[in-house]
SESEKE-427529 format. One record per residue (C-alpha): residue number from 1; x, y, z; residue in one letter. Coordinates in Angstrom, 3 decimals, m for minus. Example, Ala and Ser with C-alpha at 12.3 -4.5 7.8 and 13.67 -1.06 7.14 Angstrom:
# SESEKE-427529
+-----+----------+----------+----------+---------+
| num |        X |        Y |        Z | residuo |
+-----+----------+----------+----------+---------+
|   1 |   12.300 |   m4.500 |    7.800 |       a |
|   2 |   13.670 |   m1.060 |    7.140 |       s |
+-----+----------+----------+----------+---------+
This chain:
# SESEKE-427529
+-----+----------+----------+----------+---------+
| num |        X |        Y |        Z | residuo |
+-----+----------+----------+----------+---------+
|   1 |  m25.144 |  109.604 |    2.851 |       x |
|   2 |  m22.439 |  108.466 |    1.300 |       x |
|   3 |  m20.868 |  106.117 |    3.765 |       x |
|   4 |  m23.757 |  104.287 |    4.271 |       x |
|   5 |  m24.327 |  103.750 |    0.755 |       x |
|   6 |  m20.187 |  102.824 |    0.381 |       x |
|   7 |  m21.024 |  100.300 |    3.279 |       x |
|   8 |  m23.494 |   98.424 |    1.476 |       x |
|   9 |  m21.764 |   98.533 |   m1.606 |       x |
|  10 |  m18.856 |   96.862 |    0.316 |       x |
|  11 |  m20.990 |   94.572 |    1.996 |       x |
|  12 |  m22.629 |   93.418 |   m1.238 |       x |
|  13 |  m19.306 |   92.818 |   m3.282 |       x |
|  14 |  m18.513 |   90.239 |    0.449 |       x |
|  15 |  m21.745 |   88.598 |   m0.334 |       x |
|  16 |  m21.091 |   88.483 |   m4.089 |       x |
|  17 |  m17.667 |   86.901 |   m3.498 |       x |
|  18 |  m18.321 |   84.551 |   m0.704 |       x |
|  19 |  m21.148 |   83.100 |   m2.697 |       x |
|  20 |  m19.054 |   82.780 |   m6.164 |       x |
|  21 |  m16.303 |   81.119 |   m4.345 |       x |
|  22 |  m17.696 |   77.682 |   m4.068 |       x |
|  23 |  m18.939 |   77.736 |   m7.278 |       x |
|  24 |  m15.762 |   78.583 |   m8.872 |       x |
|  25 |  m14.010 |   75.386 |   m7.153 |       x |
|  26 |  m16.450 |   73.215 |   m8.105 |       x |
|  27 |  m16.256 |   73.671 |  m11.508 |       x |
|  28 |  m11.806 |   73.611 |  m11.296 |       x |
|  29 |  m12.967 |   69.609 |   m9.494 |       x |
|  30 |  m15.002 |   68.651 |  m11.904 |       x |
|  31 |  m12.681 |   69.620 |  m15.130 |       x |
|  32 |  m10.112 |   67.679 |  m12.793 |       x |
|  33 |  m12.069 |   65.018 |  m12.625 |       x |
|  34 |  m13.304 |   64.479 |  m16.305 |       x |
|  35 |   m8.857 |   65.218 |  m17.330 |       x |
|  36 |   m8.703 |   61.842 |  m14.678 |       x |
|  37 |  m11.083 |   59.918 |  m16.261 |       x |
|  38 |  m10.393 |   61.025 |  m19.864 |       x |
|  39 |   m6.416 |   60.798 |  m19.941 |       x |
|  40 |   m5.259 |   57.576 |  m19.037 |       x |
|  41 |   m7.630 |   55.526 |  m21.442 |       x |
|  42 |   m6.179 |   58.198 |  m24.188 |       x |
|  43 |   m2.151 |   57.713 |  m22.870 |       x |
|  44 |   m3.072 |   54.289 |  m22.467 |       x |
|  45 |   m2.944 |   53.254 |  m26.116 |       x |
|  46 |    0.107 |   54.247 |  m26.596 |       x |
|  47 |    2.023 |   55.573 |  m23.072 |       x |
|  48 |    4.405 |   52.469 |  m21.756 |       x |
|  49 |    5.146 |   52.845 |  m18.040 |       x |
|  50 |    8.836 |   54.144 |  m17.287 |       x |
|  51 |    9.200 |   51.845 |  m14.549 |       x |
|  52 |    8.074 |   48.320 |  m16.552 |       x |
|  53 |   11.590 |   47.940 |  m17.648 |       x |
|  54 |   13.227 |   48.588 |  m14.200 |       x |
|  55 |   10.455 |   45.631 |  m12.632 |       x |
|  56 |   11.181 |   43.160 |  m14.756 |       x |
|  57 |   14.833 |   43.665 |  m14.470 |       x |
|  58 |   14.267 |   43.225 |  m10.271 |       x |
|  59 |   11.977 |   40.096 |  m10.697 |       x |
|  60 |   15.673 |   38.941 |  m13.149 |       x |
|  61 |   17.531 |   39.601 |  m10.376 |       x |
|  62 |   15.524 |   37.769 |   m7.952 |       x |
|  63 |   15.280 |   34.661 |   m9.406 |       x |
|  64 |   19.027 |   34.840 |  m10.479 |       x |
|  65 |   19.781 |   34.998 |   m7.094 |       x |
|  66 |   16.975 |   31.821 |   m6.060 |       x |
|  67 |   18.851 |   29.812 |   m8.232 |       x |
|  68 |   22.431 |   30.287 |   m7.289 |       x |
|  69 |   21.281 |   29.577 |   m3.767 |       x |
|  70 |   19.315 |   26.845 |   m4.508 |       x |
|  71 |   22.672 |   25.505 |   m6.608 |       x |
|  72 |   24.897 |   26.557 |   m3.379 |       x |
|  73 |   22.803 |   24.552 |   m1.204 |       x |
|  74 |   22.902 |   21.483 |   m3.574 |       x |
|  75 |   26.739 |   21.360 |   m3.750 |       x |
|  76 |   26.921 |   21.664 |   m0.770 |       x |
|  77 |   24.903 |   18.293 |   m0.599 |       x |
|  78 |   26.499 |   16.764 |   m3.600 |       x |
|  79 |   29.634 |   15.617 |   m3.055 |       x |
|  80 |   32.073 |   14.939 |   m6.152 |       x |
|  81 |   35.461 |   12.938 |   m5.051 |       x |
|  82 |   38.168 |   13.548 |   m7.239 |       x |
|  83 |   39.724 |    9.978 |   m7.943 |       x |
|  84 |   43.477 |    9.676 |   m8.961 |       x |
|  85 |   45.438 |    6.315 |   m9.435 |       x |
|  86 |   47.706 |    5.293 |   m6.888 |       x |
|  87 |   50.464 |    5.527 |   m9.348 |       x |
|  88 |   49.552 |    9.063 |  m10.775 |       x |
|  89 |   49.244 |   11.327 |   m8.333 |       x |
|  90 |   47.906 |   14.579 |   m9.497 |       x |
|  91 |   49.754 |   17.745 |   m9.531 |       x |
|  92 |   48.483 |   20.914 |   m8.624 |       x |
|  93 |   47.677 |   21.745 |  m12.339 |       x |
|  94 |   45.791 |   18.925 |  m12.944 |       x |
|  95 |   43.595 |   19.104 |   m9.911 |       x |
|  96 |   42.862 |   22.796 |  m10.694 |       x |
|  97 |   41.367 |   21.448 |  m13.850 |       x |
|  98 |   39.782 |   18.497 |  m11.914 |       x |
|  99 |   37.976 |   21.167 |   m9.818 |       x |
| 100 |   36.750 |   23.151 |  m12.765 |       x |
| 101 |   35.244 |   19.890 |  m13.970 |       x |
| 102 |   33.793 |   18.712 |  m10.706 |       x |
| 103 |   32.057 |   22.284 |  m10.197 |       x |
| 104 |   30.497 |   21.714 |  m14.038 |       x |
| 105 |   29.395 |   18.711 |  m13.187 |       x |
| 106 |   27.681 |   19.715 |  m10.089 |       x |
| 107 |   25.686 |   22.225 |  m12.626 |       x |
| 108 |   24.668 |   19.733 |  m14.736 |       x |
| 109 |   23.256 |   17.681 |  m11.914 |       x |
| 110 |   21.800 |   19.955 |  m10.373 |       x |
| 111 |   19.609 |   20.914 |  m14.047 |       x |
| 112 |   19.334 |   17.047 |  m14.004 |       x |
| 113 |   17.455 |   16.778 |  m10.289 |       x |
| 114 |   14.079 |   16.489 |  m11.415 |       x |
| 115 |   14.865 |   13.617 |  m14.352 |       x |
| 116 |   17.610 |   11.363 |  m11.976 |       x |
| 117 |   14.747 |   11.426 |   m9.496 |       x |
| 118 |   12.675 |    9.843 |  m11.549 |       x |
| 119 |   14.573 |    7.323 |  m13.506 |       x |
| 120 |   16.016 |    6.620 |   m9.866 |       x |
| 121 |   12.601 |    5.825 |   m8.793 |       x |
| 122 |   12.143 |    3.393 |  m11.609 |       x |
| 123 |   15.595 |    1.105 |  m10.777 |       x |
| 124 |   14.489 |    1.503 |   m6.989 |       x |
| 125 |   10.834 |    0.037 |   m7.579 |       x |
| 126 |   12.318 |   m2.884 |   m9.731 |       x |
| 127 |   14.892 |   m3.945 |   m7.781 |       x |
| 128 |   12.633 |   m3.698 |   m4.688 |       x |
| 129 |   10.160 |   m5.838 |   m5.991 |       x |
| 130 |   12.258 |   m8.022 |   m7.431 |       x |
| 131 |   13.971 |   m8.644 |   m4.336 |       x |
| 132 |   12.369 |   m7.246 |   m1.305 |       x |
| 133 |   14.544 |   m9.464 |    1.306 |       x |
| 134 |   17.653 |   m7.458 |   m0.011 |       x |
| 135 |   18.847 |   m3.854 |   m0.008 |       x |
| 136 |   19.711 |   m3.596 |   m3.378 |       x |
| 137 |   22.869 |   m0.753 |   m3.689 |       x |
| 138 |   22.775 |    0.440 |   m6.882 |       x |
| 139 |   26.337 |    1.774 |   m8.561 |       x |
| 140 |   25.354 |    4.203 |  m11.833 |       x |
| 141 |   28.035 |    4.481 |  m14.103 |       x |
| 142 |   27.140 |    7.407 |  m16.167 |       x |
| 143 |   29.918 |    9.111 |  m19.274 |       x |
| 144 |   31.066 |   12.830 |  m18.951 |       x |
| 145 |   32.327 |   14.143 |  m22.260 |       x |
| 146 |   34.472 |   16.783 |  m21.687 |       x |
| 147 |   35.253 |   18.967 |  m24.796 |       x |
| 148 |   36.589 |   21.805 |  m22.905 |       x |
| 149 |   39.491 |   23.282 |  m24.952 |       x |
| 150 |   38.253 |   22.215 |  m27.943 |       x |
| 151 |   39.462 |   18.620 |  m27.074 |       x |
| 152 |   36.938 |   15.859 |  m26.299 |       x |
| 153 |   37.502 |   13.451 |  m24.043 |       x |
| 154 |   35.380 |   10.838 |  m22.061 |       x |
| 155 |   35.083 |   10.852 |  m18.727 |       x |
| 156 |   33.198 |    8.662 |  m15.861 |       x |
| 157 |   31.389 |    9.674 |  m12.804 |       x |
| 158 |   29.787 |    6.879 |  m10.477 |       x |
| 159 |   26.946 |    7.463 |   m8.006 |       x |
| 160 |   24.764 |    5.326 |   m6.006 |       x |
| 161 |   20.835 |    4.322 |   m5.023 |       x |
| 162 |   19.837 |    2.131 |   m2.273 |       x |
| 163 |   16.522 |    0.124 |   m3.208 |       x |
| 164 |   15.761 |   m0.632 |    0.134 |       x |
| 165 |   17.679 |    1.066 |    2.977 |       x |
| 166 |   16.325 |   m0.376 |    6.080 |       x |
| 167 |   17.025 |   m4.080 |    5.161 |       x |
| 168 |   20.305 |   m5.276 |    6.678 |       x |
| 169 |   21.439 |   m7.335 |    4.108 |       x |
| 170 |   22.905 |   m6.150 |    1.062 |       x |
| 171 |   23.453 |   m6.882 |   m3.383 |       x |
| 172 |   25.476 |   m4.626 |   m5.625 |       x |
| 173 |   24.327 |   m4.228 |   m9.001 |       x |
| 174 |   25.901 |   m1.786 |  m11.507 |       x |
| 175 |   24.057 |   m0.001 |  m14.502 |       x |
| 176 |   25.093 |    2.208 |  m17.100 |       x |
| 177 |   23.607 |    5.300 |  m17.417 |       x |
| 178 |   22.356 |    6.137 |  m20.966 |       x |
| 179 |   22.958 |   10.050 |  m21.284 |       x |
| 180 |   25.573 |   11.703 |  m21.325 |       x |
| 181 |   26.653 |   14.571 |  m20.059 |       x |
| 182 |   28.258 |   17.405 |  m21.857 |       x |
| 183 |   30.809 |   19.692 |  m20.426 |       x |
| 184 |   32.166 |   22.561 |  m22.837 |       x |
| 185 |   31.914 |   22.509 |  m26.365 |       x |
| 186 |   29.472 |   24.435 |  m28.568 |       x |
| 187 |   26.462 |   22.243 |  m27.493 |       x |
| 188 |   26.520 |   23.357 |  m23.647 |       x |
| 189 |   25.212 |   25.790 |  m21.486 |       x |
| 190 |   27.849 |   25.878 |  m18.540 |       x |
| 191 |   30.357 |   28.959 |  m17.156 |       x |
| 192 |   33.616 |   26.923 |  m18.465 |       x |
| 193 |   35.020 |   29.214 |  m21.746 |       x |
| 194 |   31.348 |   30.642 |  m21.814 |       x |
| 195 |   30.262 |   27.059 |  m22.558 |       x |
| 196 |   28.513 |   24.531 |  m20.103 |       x |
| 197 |   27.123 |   21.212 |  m18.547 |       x |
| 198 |   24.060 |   20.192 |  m20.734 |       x |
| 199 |   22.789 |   16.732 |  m20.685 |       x |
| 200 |   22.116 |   15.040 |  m24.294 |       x |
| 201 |   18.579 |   14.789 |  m24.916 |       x |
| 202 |   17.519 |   16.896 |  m22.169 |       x |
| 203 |   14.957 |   19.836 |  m22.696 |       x |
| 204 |   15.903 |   22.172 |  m19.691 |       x |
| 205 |   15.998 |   25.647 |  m20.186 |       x |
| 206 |   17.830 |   26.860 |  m16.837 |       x |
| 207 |   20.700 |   28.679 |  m16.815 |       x |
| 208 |   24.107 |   27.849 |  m15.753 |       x |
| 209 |   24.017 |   28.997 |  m12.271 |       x |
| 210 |   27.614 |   30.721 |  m11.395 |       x |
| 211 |   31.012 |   30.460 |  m10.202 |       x |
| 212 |   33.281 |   27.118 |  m10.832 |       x |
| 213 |   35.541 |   28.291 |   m8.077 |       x |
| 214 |   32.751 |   28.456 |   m5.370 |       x |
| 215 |   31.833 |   24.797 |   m5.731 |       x |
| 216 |   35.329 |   23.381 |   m6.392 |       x |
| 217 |   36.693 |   24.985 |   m2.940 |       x |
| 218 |   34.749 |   21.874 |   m1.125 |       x |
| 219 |   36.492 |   19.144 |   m3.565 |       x |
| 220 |   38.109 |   16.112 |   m2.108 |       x |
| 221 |   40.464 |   13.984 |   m3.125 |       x |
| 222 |   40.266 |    9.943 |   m3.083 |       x |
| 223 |   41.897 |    6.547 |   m4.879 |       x |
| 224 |   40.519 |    4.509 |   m7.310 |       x |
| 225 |   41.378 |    0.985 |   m6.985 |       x |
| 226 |   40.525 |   m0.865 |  m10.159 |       x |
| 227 |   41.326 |   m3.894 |   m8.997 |       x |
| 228 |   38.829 |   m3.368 |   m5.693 |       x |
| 229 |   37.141 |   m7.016 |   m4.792 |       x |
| 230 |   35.391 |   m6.218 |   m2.375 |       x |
| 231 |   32.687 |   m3.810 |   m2.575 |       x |
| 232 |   33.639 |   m1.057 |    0.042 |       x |
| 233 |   30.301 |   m0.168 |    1.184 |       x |
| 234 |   27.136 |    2.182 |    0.469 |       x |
| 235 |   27.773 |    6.212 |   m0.046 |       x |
| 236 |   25.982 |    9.211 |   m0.885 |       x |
| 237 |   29.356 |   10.637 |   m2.271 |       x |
| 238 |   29.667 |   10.910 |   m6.330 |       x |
| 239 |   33.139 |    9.774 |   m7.984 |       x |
| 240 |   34.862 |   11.463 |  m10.773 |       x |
| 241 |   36.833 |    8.985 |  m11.909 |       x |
| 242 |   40.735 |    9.412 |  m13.242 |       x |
| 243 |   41.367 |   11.229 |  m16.455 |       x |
| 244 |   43.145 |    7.854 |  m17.347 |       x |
| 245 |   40.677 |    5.673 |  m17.707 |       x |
| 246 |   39.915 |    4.896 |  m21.722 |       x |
| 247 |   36.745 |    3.264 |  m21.338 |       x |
| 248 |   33.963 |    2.927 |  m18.502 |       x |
| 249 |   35.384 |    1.018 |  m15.282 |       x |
| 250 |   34.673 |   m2.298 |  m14.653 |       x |
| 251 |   34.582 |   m3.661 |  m11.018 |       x |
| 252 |   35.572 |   m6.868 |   m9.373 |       x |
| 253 |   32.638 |   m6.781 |   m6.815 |       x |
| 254 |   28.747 |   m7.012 |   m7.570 |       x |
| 255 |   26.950 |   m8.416 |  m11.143 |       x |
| 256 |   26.441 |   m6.405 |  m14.311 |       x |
| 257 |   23.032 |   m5.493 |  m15.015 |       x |
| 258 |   20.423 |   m3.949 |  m17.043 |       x |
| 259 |   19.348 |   m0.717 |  m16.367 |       x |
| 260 |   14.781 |   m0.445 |  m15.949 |       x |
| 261 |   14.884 |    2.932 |  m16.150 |       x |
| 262 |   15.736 |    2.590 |  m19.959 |       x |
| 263 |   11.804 |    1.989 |  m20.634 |       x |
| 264 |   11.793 |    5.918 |  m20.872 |       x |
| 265 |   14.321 |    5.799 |  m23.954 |       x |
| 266 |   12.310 |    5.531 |  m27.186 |       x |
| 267 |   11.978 |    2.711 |  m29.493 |       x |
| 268 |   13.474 |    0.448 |  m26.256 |       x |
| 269 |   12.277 |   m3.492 |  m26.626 |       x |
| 270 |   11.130 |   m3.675 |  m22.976 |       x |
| 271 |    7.895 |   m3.867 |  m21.520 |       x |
| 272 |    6.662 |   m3.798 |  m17.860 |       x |
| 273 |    4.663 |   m6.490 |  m16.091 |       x |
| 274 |    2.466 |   m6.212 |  m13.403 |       x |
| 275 |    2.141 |   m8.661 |  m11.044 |       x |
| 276 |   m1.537 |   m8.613 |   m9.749 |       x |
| 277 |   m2.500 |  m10.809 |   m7.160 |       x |
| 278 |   m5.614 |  m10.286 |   m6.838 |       x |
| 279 |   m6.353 |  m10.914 |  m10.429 |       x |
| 280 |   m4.786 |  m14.312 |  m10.336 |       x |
| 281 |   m6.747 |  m15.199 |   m7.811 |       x |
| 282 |   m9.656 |  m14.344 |   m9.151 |       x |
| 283 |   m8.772 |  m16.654 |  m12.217 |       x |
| 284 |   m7.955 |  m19.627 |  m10.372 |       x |
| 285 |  m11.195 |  m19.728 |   m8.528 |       x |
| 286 |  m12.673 |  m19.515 |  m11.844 |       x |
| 287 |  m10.779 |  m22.320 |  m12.789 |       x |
| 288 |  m11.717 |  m24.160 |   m9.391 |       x |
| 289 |  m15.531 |  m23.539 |   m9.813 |       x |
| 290 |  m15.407 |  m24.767 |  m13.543 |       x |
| 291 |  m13.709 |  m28.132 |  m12.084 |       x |
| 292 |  m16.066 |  m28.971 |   m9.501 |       x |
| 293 |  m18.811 |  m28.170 |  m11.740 |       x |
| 294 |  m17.466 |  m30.759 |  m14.295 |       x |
| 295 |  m16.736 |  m33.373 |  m12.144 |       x |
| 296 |  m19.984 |  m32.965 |  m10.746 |       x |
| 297 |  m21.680 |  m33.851 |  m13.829 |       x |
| 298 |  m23.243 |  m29.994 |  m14.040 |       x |
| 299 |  m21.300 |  m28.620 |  m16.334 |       x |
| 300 |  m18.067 |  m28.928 |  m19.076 |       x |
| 301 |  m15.346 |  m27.075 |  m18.507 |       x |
| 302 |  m14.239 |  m23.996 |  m20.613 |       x |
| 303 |  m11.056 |  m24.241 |  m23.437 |       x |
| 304 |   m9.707 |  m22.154 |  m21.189 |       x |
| 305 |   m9.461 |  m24.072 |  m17.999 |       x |
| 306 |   m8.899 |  m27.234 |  m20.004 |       x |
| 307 |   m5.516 |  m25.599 |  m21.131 |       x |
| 308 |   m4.628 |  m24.595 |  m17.566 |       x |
| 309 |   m4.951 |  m28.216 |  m16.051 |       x |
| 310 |   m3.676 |  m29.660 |  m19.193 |       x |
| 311 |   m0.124 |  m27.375 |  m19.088 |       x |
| 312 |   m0.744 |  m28.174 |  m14.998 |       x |
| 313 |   m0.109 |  m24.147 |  m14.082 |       x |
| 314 |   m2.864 |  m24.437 |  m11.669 |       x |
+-----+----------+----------+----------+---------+
């Protein structure tokens, strides 16, 4: 009798156990479940991620690195000739320096991309339309005032614009830039004594964007020729000109003129005028149908069109 009764006993604790077994899992899910769902709107008011800081220090890091290549690719496309006179050829000290310089300005052009294209845009559309038979070439003077060391001194770069590329024949006009650019000195943001190239008046907020050695490696060397009558011909090449110079150059070829692009400048006594066609069309054949109607004894003509053939404009 008393192995039977041990074998039921046995085969009641299995039952017992297989059936309590479920039930006991359950309930461990569902207290998992309700931690989950309570815990991270508790740690959320005051837990900060560990890995927010590392993130944000990678997206840095990646945009660092956009903008030095973007600025590698642009010097590479921006050429800055280093000018010396004829009868002062530089020494190897001096066109160390004139590399430094030509790699600062570089920054500051490239910051400046977005602003020269436009103003550019404004002396290209006038001197199109003012003269659409021509191509236009467009020398910009523009000062550099370079108070590296402490010491300021002016400087001159010279770049040019084409108005009108595909027409054969040719006009040189040269403008003066009105900002100036800033290299060194308290009041820049370049690499050069931890100062920079910062443009006056301009709002950017970019950072200087790296090595002065890495863009000066691709400097060359050409000779300015004050005394140059003839205009030498159309490049995409900018000019630094000689340390020498005491005030902006002045050149034998091409006229002297006023630079459009200053209608962006505040409190500038310039205006633009449209010339619409259609318009003054329109206004003559008023003026037309108000003659024939007069002389046609329907009508009198208006103050308006009495001034017109008066003056005789029309």
């Amino acid at each position: 009798m008393l192995l039977p009764t041990l074998s039921v006993s046995m085969l009641g604790f299995a039952a017992i156990s297989s059936k309590s077994a479920p039930y006991l899992n359950s309930r461990f899910e569902e207290h998992a479940i309700k931690r989950d769902a309570i815990m991270p709107a508790e740690r959320g008011l005051t837990w900060t991620p560990k890995k927010r800081q590392s993130s944000i220090n990678q997206i840095a890091s990646v945009t660092d690195i956009s903008i030095q290549q973007d600025f590698s690719s642009f010097s590479k496309q921006t050429v800055v000739i280093i000018n010396q006179l004829q009868a002062n050829i530089l020494q190897l000290q001096q066109i160390l320096l004139e590399q430094e310089l030509v790699a600062l300005v570089q920054e500051q052009l490239f910051l400046l991309q977005l602003e020269n294209s436009i103003v550019d845009n404004i002396r290209k559309n006038h001197y199109k339309n003012k003269n659409s038979n021509v191509n236009t070439i467009i020398v910009i003077v523009q000062q550099v005032s370079d108070n590296r060391g402490g010491n300021q001194k002016n400087r001159y770069i010279t770049r040019q614009i084409q108005s009108n590329s595909n027409v054969q024949e040719q006009v040189v006009v040269i403008i003066q830039e009105q900002n100036t650019i800033q290299v060194g000195g308290s009041g820049s943001n370049s690499n050069s004594n931890s100062n920079g190239a910062s443009p006056t008046g301009s709002s950017s907020a970019a950072q200087s964007t790296g090595s002065v050695s890495a863009a000066a490696n691709a400097t060359a060397i050409g000779t300015y020729q004050p005394d140059l009558a003839q205009f030498p011909g159309y490049t995409p090449n900018i000019d630094l000109l000689p340390a020498d110079l005491q005030q902006a150059p002045q050149f034998n070829f091409g006229t002297q003129g006023a630079d459009p692009a200053i209608i962006i400048q505040a409190n500038q006594a310039v205006f633009v005028q449209f010339n619409d066609q259609s318009q003054k069309a329109q206004d003559q054949s008023t003026v037309s149908a108000e003659i024939i109607t007069a002389v046609s004894g329907e009508g009198t003509l208006s103050k308006a069109t009495t001034a017109v053939v008066r003056s005789k404009v029309w």
